[in-house]
C-alpha positions as CSV (number, residue, x, y, z in Angstrom):
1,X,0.0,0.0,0.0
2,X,1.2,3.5,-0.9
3,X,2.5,5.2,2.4
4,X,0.6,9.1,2.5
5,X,2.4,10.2,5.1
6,X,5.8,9.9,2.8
7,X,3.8,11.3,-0.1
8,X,2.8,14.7,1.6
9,X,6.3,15.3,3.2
10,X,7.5,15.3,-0.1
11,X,4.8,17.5,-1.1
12,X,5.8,19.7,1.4
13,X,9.5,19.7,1.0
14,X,9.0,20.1,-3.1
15,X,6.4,22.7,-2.0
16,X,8.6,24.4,0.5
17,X,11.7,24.7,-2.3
18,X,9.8,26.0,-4.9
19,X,7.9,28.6,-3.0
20,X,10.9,30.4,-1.3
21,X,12.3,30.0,-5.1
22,X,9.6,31.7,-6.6
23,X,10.5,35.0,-4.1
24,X,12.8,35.5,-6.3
25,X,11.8,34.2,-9.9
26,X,9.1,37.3,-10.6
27,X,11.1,40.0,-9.2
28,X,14.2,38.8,-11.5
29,X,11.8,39.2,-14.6
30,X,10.4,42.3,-13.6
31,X,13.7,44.2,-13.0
32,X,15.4,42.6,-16.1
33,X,12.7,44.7,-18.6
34,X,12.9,47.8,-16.5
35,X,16.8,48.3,-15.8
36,X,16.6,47.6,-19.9
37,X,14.1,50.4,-20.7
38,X,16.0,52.6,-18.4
39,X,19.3,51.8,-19.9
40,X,17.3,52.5,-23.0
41,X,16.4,55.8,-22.2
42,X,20.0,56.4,-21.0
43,X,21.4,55.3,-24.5
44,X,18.6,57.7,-26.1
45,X,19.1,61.2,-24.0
46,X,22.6,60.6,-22.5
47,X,21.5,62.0,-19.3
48,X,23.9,60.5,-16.4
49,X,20.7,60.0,-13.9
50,X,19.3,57.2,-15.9
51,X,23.0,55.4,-16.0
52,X,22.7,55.0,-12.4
53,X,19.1,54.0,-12.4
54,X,20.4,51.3,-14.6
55,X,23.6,50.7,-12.4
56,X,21.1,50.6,-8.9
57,X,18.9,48.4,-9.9
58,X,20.9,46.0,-11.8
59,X,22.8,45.9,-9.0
60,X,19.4,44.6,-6.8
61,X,18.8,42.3,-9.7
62,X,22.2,40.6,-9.6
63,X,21.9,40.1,-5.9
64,X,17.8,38.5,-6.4
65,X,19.6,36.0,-9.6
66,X,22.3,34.6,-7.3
67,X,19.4,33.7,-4.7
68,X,17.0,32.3,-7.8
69,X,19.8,30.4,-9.2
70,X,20.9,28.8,-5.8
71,X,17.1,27.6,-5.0
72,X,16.7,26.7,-8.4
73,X,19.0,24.0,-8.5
74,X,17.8,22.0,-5.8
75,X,13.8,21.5,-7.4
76,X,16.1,19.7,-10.2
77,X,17.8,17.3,-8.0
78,X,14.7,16.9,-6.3
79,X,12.7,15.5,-9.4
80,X,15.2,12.3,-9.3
81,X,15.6,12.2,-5.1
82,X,12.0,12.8,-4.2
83,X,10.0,12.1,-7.3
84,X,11.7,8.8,-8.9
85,X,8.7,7.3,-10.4
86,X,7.3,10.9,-11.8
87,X,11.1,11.2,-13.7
88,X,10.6,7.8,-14.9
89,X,7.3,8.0,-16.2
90,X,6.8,11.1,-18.0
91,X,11.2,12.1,-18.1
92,X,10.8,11.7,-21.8
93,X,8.3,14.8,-21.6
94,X,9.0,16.6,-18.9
95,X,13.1,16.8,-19.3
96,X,13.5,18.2,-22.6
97,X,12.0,21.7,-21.7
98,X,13.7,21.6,-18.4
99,X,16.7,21.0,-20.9
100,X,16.2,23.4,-23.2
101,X,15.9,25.7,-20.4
102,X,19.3,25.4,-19.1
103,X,21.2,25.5,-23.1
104,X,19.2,28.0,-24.4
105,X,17.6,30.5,-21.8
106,X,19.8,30.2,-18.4
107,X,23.5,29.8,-20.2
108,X,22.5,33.2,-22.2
109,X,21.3,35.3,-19.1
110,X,24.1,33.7,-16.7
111,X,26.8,34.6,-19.6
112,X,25.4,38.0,-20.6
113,X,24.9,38.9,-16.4
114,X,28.7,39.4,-16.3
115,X,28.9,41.6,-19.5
116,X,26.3,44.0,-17.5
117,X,28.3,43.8,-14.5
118,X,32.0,43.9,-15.8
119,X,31.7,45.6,-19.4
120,X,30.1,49.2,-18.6
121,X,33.7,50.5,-19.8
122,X,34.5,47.7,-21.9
123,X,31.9,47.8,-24.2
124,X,30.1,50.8,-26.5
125,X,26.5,52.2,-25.2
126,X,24.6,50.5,-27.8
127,X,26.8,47.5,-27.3
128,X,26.1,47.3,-23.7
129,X,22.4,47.9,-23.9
130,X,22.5,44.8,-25.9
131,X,23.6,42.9,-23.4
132,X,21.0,44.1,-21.3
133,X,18.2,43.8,-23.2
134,X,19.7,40.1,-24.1
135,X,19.7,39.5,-20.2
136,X,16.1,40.2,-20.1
137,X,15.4,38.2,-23.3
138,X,17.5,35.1,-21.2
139,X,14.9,35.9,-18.0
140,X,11.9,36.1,-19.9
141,X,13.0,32.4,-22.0
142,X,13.7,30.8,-18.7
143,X,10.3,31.1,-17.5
144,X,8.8,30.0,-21.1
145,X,10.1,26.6,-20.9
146,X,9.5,26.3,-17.2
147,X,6.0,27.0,-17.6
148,X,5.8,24.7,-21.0
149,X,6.9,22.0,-19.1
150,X,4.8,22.7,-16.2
151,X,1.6,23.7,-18.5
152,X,2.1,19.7,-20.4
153,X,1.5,19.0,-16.5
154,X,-1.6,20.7,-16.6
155,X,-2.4,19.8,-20.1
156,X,-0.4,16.6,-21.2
157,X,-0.9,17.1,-25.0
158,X,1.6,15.5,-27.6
159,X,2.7,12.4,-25.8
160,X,1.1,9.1,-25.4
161,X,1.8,5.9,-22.8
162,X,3.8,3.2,-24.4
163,X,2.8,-0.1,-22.8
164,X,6.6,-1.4,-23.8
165,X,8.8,1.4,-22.1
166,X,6.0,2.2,-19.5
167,X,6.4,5.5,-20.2
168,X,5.2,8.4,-21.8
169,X,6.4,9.5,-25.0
170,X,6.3,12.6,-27.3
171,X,4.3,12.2,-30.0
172,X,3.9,15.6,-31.7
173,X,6.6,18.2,-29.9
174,X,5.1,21.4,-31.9
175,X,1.8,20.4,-29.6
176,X,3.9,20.5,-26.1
177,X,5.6,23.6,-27.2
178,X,2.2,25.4,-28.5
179,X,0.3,23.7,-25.5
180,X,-2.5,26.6,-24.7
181,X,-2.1,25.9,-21.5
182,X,1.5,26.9,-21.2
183,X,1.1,29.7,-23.6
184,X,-1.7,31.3,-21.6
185,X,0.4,30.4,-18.2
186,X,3.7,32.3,-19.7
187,X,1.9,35.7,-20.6
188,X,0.0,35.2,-17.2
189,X,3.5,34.3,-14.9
190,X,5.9,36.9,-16.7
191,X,3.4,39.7,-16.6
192,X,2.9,39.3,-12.7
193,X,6.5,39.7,-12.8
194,X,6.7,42.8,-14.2
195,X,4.2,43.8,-12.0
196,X,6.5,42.6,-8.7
197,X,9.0,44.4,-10.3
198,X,7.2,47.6,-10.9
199,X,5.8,47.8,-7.2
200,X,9.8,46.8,-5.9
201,X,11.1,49.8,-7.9
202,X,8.2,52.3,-7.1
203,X,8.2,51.1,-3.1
204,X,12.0,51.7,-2.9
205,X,11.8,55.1,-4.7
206,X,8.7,56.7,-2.5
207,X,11.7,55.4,0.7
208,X,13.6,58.0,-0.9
209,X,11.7,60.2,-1.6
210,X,10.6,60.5,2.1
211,X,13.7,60.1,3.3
212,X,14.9,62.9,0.7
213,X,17.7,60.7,-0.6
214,X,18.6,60.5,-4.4
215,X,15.8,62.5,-5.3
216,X,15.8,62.8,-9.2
217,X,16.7,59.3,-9.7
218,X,13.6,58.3,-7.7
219,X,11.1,60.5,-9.3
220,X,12.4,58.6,-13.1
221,X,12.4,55.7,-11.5
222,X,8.8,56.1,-10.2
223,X,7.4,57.2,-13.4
224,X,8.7,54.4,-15.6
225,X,7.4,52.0,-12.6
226,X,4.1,54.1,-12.8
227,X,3.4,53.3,-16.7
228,X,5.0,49.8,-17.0
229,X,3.3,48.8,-13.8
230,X,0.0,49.6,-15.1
231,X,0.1,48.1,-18.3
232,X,1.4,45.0,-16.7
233,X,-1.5,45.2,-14.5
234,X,-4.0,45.1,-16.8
235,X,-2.0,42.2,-18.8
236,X,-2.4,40.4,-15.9
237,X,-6.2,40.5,-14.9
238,X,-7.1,40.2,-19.0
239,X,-4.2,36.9,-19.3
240,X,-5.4,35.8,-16.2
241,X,-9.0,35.7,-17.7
242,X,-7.4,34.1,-20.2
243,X,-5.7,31.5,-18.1
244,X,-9.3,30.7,-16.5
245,X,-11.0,30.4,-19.7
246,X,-8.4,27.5,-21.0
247,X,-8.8,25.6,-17.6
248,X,-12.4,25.7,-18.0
249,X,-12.0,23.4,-20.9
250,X,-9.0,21.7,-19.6
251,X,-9.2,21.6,-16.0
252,X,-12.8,21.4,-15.2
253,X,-12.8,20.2,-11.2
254,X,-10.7,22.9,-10.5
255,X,-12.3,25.7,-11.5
256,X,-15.5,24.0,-10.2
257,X,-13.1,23.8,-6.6
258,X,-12.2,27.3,-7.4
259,X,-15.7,28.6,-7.2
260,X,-16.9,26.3,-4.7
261,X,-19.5,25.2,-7.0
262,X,-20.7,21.7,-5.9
263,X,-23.6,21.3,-8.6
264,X,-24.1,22.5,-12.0
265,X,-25.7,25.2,-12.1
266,X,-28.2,26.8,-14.8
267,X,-26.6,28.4,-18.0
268,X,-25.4,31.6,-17.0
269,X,-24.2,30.5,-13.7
270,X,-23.5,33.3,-10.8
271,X,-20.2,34.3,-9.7
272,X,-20.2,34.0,-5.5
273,X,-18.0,36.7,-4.2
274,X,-18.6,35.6,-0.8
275,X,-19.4,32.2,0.6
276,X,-19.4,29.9,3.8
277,X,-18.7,26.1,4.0
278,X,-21.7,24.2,5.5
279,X,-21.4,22.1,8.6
280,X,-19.6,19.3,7.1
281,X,-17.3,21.6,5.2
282,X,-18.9,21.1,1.8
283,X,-21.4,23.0,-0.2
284,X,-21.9,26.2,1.1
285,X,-24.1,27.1,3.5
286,X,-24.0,31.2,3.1
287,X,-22.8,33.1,-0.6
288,X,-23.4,36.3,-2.0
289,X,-23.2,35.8,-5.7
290,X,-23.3,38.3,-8.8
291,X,-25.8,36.5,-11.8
292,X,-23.6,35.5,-15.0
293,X,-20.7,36.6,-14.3
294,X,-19.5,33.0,-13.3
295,X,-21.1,32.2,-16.9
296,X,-19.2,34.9,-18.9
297,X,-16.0,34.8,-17.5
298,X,-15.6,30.8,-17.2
299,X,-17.4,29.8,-20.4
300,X,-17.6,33.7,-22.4
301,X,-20.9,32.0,-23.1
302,X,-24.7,32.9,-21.7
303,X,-26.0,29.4,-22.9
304,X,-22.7,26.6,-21.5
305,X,-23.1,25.6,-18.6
306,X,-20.4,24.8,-15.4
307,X,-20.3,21.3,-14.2
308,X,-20.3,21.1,-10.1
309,X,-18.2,19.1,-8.5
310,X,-20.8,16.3,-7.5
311,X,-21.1,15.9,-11.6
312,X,-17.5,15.7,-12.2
313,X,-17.2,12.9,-9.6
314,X,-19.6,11.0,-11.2
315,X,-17.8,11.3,-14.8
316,X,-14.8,10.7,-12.8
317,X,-15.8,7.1,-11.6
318,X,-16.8,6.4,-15.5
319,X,-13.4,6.8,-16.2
320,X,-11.9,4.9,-13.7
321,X,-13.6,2.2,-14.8
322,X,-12.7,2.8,-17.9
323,X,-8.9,3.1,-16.4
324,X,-9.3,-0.3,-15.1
325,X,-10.3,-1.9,-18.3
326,X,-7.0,-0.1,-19.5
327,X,-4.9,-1.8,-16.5
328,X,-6.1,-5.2,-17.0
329,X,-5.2,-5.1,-20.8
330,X,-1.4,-3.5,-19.5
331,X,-1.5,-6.7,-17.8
332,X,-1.9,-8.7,-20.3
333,X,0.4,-7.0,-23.0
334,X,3.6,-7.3,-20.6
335,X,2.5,-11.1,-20.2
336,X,2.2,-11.4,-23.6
337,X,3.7,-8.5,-26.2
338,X,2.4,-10.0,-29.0
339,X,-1.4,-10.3,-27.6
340,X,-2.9,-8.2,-30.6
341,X,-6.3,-8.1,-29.0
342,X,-5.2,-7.0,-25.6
343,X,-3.4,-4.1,-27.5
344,X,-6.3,-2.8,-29.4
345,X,-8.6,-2.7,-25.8
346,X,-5.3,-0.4,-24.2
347,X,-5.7,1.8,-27.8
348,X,-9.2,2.2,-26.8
349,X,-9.0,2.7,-23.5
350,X,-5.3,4.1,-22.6
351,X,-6.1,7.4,-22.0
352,X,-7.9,6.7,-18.6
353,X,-5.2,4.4,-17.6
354,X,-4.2,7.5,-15.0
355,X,-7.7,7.1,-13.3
356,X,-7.6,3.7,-13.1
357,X,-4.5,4.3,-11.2
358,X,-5.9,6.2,-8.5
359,X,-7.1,2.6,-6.9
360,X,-3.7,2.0,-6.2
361,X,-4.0,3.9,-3.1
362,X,-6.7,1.4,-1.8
363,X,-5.6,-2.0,-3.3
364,X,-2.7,-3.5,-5.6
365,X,-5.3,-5.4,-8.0
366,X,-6.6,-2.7,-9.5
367,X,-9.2,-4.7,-12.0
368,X,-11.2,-6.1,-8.9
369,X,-11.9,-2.8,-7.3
370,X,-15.2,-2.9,-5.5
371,X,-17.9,0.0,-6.2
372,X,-17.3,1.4,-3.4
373,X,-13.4,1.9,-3.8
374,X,-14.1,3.5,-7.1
375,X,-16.0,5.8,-5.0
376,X,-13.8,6.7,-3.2
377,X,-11.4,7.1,-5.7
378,X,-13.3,9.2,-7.8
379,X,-14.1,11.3,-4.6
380,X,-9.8,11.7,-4.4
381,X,-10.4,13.8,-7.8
382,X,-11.6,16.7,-5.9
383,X,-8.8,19.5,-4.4
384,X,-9.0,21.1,-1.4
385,X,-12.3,23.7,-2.1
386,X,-12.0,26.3,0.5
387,X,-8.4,26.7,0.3
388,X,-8.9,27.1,-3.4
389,X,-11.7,29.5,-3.3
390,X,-10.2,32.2,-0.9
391,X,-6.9,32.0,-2.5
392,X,-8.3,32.9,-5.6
393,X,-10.4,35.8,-4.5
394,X,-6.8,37.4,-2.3
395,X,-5.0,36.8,-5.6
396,X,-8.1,38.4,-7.9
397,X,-8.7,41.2,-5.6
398,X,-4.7,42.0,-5.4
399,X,-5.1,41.7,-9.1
400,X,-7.8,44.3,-9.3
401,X,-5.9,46.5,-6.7
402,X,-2.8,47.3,-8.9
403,X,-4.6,48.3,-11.3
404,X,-6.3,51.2,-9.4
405,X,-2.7,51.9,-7.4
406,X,-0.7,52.4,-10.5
407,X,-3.3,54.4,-12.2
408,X,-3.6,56.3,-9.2
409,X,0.3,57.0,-9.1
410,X,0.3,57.7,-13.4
411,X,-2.1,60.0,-12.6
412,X,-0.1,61.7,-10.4
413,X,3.1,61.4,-12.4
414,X,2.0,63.5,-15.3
415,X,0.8,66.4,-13.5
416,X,4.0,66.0,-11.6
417,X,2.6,65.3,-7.8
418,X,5.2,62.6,-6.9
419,X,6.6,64.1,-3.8
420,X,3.7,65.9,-2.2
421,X,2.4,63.8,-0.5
422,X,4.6,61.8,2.6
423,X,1.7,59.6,4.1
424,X,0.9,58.6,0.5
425,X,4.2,57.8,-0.4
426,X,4.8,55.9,2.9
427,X,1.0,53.7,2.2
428,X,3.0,52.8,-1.3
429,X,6.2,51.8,0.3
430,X,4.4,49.0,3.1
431,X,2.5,47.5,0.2
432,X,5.8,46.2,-1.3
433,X,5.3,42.4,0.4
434,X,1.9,42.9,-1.8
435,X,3.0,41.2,-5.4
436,X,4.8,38.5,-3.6
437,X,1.5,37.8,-1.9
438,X,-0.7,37.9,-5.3
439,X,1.9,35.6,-7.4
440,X,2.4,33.0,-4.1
441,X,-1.8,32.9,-4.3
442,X,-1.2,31.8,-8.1
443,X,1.5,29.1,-7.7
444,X,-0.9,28.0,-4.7
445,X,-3.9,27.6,-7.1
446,X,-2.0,26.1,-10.6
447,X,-0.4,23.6,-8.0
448,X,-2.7,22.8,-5.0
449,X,-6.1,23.0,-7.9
450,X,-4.3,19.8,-10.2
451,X,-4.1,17.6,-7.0
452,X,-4.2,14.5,-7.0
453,X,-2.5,14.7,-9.9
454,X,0.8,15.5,-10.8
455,X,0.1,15.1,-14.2
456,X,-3.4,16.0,-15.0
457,X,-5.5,12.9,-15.8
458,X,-2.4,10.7,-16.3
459,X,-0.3,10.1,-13.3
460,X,-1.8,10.6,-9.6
461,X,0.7,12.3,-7.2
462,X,0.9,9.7,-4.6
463,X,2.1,7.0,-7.5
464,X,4.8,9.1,-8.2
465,X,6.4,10.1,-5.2
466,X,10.2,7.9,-4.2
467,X,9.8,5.4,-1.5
468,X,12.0,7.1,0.6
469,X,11.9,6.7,4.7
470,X,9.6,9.1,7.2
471,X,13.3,10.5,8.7
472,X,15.2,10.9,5.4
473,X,12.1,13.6,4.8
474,X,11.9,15.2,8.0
475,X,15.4,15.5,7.9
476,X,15.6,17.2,4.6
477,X,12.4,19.1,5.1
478,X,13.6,20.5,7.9
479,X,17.2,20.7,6.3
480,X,16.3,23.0,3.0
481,X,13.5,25.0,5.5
482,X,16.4,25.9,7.6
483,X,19.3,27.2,5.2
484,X,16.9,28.8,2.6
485,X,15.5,30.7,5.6
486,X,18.9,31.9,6.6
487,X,19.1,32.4,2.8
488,X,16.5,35.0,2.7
489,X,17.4,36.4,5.7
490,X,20.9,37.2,3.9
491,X,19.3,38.5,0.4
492,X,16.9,41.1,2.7
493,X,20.6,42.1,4.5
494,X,21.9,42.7,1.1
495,X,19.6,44.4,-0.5
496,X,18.6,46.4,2.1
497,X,22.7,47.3,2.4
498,X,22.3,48.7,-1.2
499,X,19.5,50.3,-1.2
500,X,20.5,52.3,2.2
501,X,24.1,53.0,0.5
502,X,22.3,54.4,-2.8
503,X,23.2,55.0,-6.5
504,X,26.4,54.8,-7.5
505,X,28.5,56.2,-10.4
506,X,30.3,53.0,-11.0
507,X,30.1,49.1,-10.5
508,X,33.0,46.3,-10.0
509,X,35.9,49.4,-11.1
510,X,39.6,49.5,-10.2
511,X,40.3,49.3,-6.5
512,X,42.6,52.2,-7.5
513,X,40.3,54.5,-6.6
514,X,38.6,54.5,-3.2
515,X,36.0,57.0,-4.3
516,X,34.8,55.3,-7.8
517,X,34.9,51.6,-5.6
518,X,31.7,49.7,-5.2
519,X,31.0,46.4,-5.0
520,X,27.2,45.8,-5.3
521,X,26.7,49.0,-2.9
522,X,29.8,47.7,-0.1
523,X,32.1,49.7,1.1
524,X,35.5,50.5,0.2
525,X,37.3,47.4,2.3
526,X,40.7,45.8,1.4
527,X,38.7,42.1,0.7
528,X,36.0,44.1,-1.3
529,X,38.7,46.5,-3.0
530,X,40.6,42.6,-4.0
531,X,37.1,41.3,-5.2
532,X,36.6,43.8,-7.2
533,X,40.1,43.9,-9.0
């Protein structure tokens, strides 16, 4: 029997990694575009106040990639330690966009990183706003095949089970790059980032302009933040709509979860803004809800309707019994490869094989599941509701409020009302934890909303977890909770270091010069002044 205790600590340690690694992910995209359109500008008018915008907040960047690289690496490892049978079963997939990743989009960024840092006097204006603009381009392709891979596990298209390898295979690769899914995911993720990297930027400039600090540079900085944040902004609420639409056809049980809709309700169906669980923690006993909207935005239809969750489970157990019609004939093709008619049931059937699957957490013989363990099983398809529902309305409502808080602040840029007001500026600068908030909500939903699937409709989570021991997760739980605590603690240090020492003219110059010497915003100490010769 399949051990759930070992299956959700390595949930929560692959859960654990890749949240503190997506701290840093979105604010590394964000600040990629806008130190480019600043060096832009620079390139453009010349003007020496946009060089050390540039200079500043590449500086912040740099320190945010180190940290992103670092946690980064270990979700890799973790695929093989933690998730054996996932890397087995779906590798063929999965790793070559993970690969592609690392040749094409992290070698460029890491390579072109060093030309922003070390070639300011080595390299022309237009030269070196190449390289910036290429480091942003290497940002921007890192998270498109991250999220292609991680949209095929939303939306497995282009690969099918071969009952030989016991594996899944690519079939059509143009369909897993082109998944809609991952598409609509990218323009979703990388415009939150902008938007994290926008409110970082416009947060750290209203600190100086209260404190009165490196006042010029802050106003430019605050009215590119202004613009690009509310055009991301918007990007994100319409891609988002976008991203909700798609898993309305592709994800049906949790959108269903996400609305905390147990039945199917009439064509249009109500949005709920507000709603209670009942006694037993299922269909709600209390909601406010708006007519159509639920309708429009789910199904941009007055006449589809939205399937509950009680309906869902129902098709659900259909297809496990259609997934164990598609285990037994498995069965018999690795007893017999050559059993023609046991090949052409799988054909007919293979694609439910993953729900048959789910009754390996109640019994090894999958084919002589009783009724009621298909119940049961079929009641496993549904996600946590409530968790689901609220998170989506704190990551909507965020959504909705950076839209009104940059236009707000545009507003105020082009009649040029940037420093007159100190309480406003300081409201602005304590909504900086605010982004991270809105794009944790989002992970929280993609990830938490497929369960129990790692891959959607084709692999259940608790099949592919490693049978590793109850201590040798603890441990490591425990381990990577620790050190990429103290990790963050040392990236806040740092950055807050730089912001407090300010602009400066120059990055990573001769140690010559005591004056001209900064390393990322240090002072001018004998082990600096030798890193930075």
């Amino acid at each position: 029997m399949i051990d759930m205790t070992v299956v959700e600590l390595s949930r929560w340690q692959f859960a654990a990694t890749a949240m503190y690694h997506f701290i840093f992910v979105p604010l590394t995209i964000g600040l990629s575009v806008m130190m480019a359109i600043m060096e832009s500008v620079y390139v453009m008018t010349g003007r020496d106040v946009w060089r050390k915008a540039t200079l500043f907040w590449g500086t912040l960047f740099g320190v945010n990639f180190a940290m992103g690289v670092a946690t980064g690496i270990v979700m890799e490892f973790q695929f093989g330690m933690n998730w054996s049978y996932y890397s087995h079963y779906v590798g063929d997939v999965f790793g070559a966009p993970l690969a592609i990743e690392g040749l094409m989009a992290f070698f460029l960024e890491a390579t072109f990183i060093g030309l922003f840092f070390f070639g300011w006097d080595r390299l022309s204006k237009v030269g070196h706003l190449a390289v910036t603009w290429l480091v942003a381009l290497g940002a921007n392709f890192s998270a498109l095949w991250i999220l292609i891979a991680n949209g095929w596990m939303q939306n497995p298209v282009g690969a099918k089970f071969n009952p030989d390898t016991m594996r899944m295979e690519v079939t059509d690769f143009v369909a897993v790059l082109f998944n809609p899914v991952a598409q609509a995911k990218f323009v979703h993720t990388v415009s939150a980032g902008y938007v994290c990297g926008a409110v970082f930027i416009f947060a750290v400039s209203c600190f100086f302009l209260v404190r009165g600090k490196h006042v010029e540079l802050a106003k430019r900085s605050m009215v590119v933040a202004a613009s690009f944040g509310l055009a991301s902004a918007l990007s994100v609420v319409v891609l988002g709509d976008e991203s909700g639409y798609i898993a309305t056809e592709h994800q049906k049980m949790k959108i269903a979860a996400m609305e905390a809709s147990y039945h199917t309700e009439p064509a249009p169906a109500p949005w709920t803004i507000f709603a209670l669980p009942g006694a037993d923690g299922g269909a709600p006993s209390f909601s406010i809800q708006v007519p159509w909207v639920g309708g429009l935005i789910t199904t941009r239809s007055l006449n589809e309707e939205l399937p509950g969750i009680d309906e869902l489970v129902e098709h659900a157990q259909t297809r496990i019994r259609s997934g164990m019609i598609a285990y037994d004939a498995l069965q018999a093709i690795r007893a017999d490869g050559s059993n023609a008619e046991a090949r052409a049931v799988f054909d007919e059937h293979w694609a439910d094989l993953g729900y048959g699957l789910l009754l390996k957490r109640y019994r090894e013989d999958v084919g002589n599941a009783t009724d009621q363990e298909i119940a049961q099983a079929a009641a496993d398809t549904v996600p946590g509701v409530w968790p689901l529902f609220w998170t989506f309305r704190i990551m909507m409502g965020l959504g909705f409020f950076f839209i009104g808080f940059f236009a707000l602040w545009f507003y105020r840029a082009s009649r040029g009302w940037l420093e007159t007001n100190k309480p406003l500026l300081w409201f602005s600068f304590f909504l900086l934890p605010l982004p991270w908030i809105a794009i944790e909500s989002g992970w929280f939903i993609a990830e938490f909303g497929r369960q129990p699937w790692v891959v959607e409709g084709v692999l259940p989570t608790f099949y592919a977890a490693s049978g590793l021991h109850f201590w040798d997760l603890v441990i490591s739980l425990g381990f990577f909770v620790t050190l990429y605590s103290i990790l963050f603690v040392v990236m806040i240090f740092l950055m807050v270091k730089i912001i407090k020492a300010g602009p400066q003219d120059k990055l990573f110059t001769s140690a010559d010069d005591d004056e001209d010497f900064v390393v990322a915003g240090l002072p001018a100490t004998p082990a600096n002044k030798e890193l930075g010769s």
